[in-house]
GUDOMAR-550229 format. One record per residue (C-alpha): x, y, z. Coordinates in steps of 0.25 Angstrom, whole numbers, padded with zeros to 4 digits, always signed. Example, Ala and Ser with C-alpha at 12.3 -4.5 7.8 and 13.67 -1.06 7.14 Angstrom:
+0049-0018+0031 +0055-0004+0029 
This chain:
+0000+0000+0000 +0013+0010+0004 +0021+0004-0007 +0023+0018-0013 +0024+0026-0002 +0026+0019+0011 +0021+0019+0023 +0031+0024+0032 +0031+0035+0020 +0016+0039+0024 +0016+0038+0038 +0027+0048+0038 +0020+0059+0031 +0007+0056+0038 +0015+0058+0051 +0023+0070+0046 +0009+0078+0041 +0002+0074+0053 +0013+0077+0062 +0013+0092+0055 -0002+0097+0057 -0014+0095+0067 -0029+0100+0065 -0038+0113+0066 -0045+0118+0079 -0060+0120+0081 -0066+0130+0074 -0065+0141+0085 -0049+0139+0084 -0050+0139+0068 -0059+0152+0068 -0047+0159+0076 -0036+0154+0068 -0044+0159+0054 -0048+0171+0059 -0040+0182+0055 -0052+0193+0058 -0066+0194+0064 -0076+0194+0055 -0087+0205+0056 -0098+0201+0047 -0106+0215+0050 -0095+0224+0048 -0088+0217+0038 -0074+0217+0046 -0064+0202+0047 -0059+0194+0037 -0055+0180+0040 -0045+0170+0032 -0046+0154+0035 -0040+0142+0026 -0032+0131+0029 -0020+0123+0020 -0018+0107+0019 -0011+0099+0013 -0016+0082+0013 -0010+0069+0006 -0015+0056+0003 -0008+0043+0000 -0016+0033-0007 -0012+0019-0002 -0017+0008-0013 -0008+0003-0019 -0001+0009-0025 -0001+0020-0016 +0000+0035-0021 -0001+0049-0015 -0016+0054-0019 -0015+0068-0011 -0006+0080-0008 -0015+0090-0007 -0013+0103-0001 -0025+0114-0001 -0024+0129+0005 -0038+0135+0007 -0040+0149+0011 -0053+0157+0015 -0058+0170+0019 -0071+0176+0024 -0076+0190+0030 -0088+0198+0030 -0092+0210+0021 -0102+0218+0032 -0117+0215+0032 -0116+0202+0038 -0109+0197+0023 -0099+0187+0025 -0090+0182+0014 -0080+0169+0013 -0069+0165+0002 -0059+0152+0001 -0052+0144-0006 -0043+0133-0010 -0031+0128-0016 -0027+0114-0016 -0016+0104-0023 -0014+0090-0023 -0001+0086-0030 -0003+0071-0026 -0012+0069-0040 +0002+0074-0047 +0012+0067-0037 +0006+0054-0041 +0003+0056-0056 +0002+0042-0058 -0010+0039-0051 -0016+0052-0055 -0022+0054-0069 -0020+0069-0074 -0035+0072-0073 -0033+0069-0057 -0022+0078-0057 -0027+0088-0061 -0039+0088-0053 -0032+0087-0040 -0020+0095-0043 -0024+0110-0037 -0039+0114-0034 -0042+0130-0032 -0056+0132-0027 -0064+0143-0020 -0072+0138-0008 -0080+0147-0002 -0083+0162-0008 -0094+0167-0002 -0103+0178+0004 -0113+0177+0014 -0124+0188+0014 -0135+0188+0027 -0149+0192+0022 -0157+0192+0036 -0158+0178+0041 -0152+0174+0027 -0138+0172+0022 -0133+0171+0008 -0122+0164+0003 -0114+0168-0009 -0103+0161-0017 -0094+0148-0016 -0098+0141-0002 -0100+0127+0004 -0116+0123+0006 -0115+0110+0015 -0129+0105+0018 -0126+0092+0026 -0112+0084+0031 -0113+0069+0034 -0099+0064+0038 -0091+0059+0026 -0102+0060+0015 -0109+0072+0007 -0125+0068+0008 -0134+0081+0011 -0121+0091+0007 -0125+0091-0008 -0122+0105-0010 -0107+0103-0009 -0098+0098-0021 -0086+0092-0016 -0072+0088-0020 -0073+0074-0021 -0059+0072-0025 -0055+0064-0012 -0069+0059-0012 -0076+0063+0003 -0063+0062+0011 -0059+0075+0012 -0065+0086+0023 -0080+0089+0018 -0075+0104+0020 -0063+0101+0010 -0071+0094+0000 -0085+0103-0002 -0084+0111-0012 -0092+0123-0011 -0104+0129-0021 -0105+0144-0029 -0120+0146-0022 -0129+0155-0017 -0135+0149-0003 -0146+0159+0006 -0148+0154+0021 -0160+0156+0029 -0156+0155+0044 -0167+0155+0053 -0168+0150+0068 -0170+0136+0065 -0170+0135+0051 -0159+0136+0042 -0164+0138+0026 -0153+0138+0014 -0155+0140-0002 -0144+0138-0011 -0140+0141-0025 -0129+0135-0031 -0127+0142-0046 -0113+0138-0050 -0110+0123-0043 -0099+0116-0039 -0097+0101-0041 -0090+0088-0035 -0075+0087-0039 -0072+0072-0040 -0059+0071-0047 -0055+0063-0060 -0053+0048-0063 -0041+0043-0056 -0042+0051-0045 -0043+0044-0032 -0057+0048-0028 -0063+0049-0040 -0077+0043-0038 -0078+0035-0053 -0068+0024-0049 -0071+0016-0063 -0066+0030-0072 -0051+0027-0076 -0043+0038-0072 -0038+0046-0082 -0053+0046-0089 -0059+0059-0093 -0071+0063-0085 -0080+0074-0090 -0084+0084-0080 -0098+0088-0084 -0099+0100-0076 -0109+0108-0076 -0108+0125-0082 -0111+0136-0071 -0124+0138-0077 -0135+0143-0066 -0144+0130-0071 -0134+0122-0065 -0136+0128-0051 -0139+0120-0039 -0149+0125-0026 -0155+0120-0016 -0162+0124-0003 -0160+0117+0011 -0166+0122+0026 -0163+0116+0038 -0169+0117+0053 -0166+0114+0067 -0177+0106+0074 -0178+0101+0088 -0163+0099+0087 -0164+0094+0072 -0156+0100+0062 -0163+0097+0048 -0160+0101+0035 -0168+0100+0020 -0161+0103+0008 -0164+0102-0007 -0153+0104-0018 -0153+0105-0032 -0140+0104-0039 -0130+0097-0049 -0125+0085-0041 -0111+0091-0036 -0107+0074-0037 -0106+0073-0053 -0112+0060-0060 -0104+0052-0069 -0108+0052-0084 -0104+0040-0091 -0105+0038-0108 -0100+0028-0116 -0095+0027-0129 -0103+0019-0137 -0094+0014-0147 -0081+0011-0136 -0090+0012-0124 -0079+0023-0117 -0086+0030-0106 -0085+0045-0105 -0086+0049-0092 -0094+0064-0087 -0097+0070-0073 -0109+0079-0072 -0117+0085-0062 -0133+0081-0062 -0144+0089-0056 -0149+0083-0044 -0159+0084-0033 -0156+0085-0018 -0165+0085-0007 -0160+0083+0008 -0160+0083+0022 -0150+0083+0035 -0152+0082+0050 -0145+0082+0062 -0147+0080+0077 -0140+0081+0089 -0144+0070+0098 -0134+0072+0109 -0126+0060+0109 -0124+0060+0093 -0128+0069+0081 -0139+0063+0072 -0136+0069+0057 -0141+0065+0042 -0143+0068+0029 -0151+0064+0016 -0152+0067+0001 -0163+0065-0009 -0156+0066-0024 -0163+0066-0036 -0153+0068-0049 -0143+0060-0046 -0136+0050-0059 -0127+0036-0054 -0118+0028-0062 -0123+0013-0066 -0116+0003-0073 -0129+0002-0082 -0125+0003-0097 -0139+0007-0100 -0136+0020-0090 -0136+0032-0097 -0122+0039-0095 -0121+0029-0084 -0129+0033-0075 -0143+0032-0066 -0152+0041-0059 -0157+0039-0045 -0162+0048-0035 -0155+0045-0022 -0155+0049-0007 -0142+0049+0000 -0143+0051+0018 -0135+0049+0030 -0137+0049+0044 -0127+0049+0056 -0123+0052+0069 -0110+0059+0076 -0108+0054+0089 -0098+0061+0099 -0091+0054+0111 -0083+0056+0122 -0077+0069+0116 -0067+0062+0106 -0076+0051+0097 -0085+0056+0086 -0093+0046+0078 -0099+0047+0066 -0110+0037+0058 -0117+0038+0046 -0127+0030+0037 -0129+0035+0023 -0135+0030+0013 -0140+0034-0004 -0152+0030-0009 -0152+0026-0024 -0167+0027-0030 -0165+0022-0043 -0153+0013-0044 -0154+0007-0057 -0144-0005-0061 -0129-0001-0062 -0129+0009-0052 -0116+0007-0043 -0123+0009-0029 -0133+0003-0022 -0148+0006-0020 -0144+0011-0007 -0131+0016-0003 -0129+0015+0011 -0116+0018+0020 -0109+0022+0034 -0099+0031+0038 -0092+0031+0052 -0083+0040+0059 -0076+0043+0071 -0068+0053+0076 -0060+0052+0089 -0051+0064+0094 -0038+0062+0101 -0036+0076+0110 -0035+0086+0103 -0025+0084+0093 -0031+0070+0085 -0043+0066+0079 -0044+0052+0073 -0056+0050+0063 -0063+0038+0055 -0072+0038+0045 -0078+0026+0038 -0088+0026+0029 -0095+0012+0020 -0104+0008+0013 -0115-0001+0018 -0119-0009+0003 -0105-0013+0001 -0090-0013+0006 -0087+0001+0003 -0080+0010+0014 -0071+0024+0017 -0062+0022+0029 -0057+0036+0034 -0046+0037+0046 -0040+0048+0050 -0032+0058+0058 -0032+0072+0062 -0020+0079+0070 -0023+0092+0077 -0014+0100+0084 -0015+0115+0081 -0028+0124+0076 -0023+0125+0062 -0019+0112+0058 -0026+0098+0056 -0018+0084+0051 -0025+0073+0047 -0021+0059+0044 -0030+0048+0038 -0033+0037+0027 -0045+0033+0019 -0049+0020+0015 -0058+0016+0003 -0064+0001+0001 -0076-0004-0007 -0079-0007-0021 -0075+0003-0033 -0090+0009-0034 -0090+0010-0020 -0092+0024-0013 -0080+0021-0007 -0073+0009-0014 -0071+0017-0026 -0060+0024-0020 -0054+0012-0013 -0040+0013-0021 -0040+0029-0014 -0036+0023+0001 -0026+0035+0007 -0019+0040+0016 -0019+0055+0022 -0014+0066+0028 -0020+0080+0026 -0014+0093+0035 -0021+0107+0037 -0019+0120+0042 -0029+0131+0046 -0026+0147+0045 
């Protein structure tokens, strides 16, 4: 499995990073570190500068074994106020993975291209109060629900699929152009949104380790069908959510071009050569979230009715490849405290297929679990595991890993993940992407 590189080799440089960087503080010491002055949203007066720098490697262990990340990524922010309660915000980052490069002969040149450098603007934005309403205008994050580990009820965020769900949800959401109003009431929370100019999922090119089409050679030409900045090609939705009797509920309905893209297949009649497109079809969203504290453990779930969504089937009568079914994807859990230092999490989640048709790679229903805990050693370690599986088949994520803390600005983090299952698998498809990581970031 080391034959290339070594174990002593890794354990060294895991050591040697680790032994260089801890964590970051609570949110009280991270707000006295960013701040550079006070902000007076009346008057107008403070200006305040935040960003952090990291730099994280992996090494893939199958044989044979290669480096698969070197990244480093610098993001810088700023936000202040304008007078009248108008608050504004801008960031934006710069990263570079030269492992793609470094290991040329894994890589095709579509893969390194994707993955050498990315320039994006996060967040640009200005909120405006109207009364008991606020506006938000420009680039920004809209999260409508958060499950551990999984997207379900956040359908308003693309996402940087790239390394598939593993990296931080905050690292990997990519935000919307849109034009979001908020009613806040006593109890009541009511939010419409308008997304004129979207952004989509970024899944990477054949050959790349995460990429989700496993049977595509590297090296093929996929089309990316994207779709123009035309106004019909807007997304909008509307969600409200309420407290009751301790109950925190939420509705939502969305209308938008799926960020996740579908796979168009077409063969070539006379050699039967398939040409390969992504595009983005129009879907339908309708869904719900709750929440309860019940003291010992918080109660928490999510479900989503979609109508519009294309799947890809091995029937040859399938036009471009693929069947529609209407689906409903939903997940409930419970985080559990105790005795200070354990945190647990569990979750069943499940998808719904209403009209699987023969040749569709899944199951009527989809069921799966994920588990988690978390266990802090003082204040300097925290030790995680997070496994998730499938429940129709032998298909799992395992997800170790380590956090080093020791100074408000800094975070080191150790870990591995493990893929297994069969190639069509949610997880199995990536089972030749087994690493070892170390990622290292600083706060200012």
């Amino acid at each position: 499995m080391f034959r290339h590189f070594g174990f002593k080799q890794l354990a060294a440089s895991l050591l040697l990073i680790g032994s260089a960087a801890a964590t970051a503080a609570d949110d009280v010491d991270l707000d006295a570190l960013l701040r550079v002055g006070a902000a007076d949203a009346q008057s107008g007066s403070g200006f305040k500068l935040s960003g952090y720098a990291d730099f994280g490697a992996a090494y893939t262990l199958p044989d044979p074994g290669h480096w698969s990340k070197l990244s480093a990524r610098v993001e810088l922010g700023a936000s202040g106020a304008l007078g009248s309660g108008v608050k504004w915000k801008l960031s934006g980052r710069f990263a570079a993975d030269g492992a793609p490069d470094l290991e040329s002969q894994y890589y095709p040149g579509a893969v390194r291209r994707d993955q050498r450098t990315d320039v994006s603007i996060r967040e640009a934005y200005l909120d405006v109060p109207v009364g008991d309403w606020e506006f938000r205008l420009g680039r920004q994050h809209v999260v409508w629900g958060e499950m551990v580990g999984f997207f379900f009820a956040d359908v308003v965020s693309a996402r940087d699929m790239r390394e598939f769900l593993l990296p931080e949800f905050e690292s990997l959401r990519i935000p919307q152009w849109a034009v979001r109003a908020e009613y806040f009431g006593e109890e009541t929370h009511f939010e419409l949104l308008w997304v004129p100019f979207a952004s989509y999922d970024r899944i990477g090119k054949p050959g790349a380790d995460f990429y989700p089409y496993p049977h595509i050679a590297a090296g093929t030409h996929v089309h990316e069908d994207r779709p123009a900045n035309d106004l019909r090609n807007g997304n909008w939705g509307l969600r409200v959510s309420r407290l009751m009797a301790g109950w925190d509920l939420s509705g939502f309905y969305y209308n938008s071009l799926n960020v996740e893209p579908t796979l168009y297949t077409r063969f070539d009649p006379l050699t039967l050569t398939p040409a390969y497109a992504l595009r983005q079809d129009r879907i339908r969203q309708l869904g719900a979230t709750f929440s309860k504290d019940l003291g010992q453990f918080v109660l928490k779930g999510e479900t989503v009715y979609t109508r519009g969504r294309r799947f890809n089937t091995t029937d040859p009568g399938a036009a471009y490849g693929l069947k529609a079914s209407d689906t409903l994807d939903y997940a409930i859990g419970v985080d559990i405290p105790f005795d200070s230092v354990w945190r647990f999490n569990v979750q069943y989640f499940a998808r719904e297929h209403y009209d699987r048709a023969r040749g569709m790679l899944v199951d009527r229903a989809e069921r799966g679990v994920t588990f988690q805990v978390v266990r802090e050693f003082g204040s300097d370690f925290e030790f995680e595991v997070l496994a998730a599986s499938s429940l129709n088949r032998e298909d799992y994520m395992l997800r170790p890993k380590l956090t080093w803390k020791f100074a408000p600005e800094w975070r080191a983090i150790m870990g591995y993940d493990h893929f297994e299952g069969r190639s069509t698998g949610l997880f199995g498809r990536f089972d030749a992407a087994d690493r070892a990581y170390v990622e290292v970031r600083r706060w200012f």
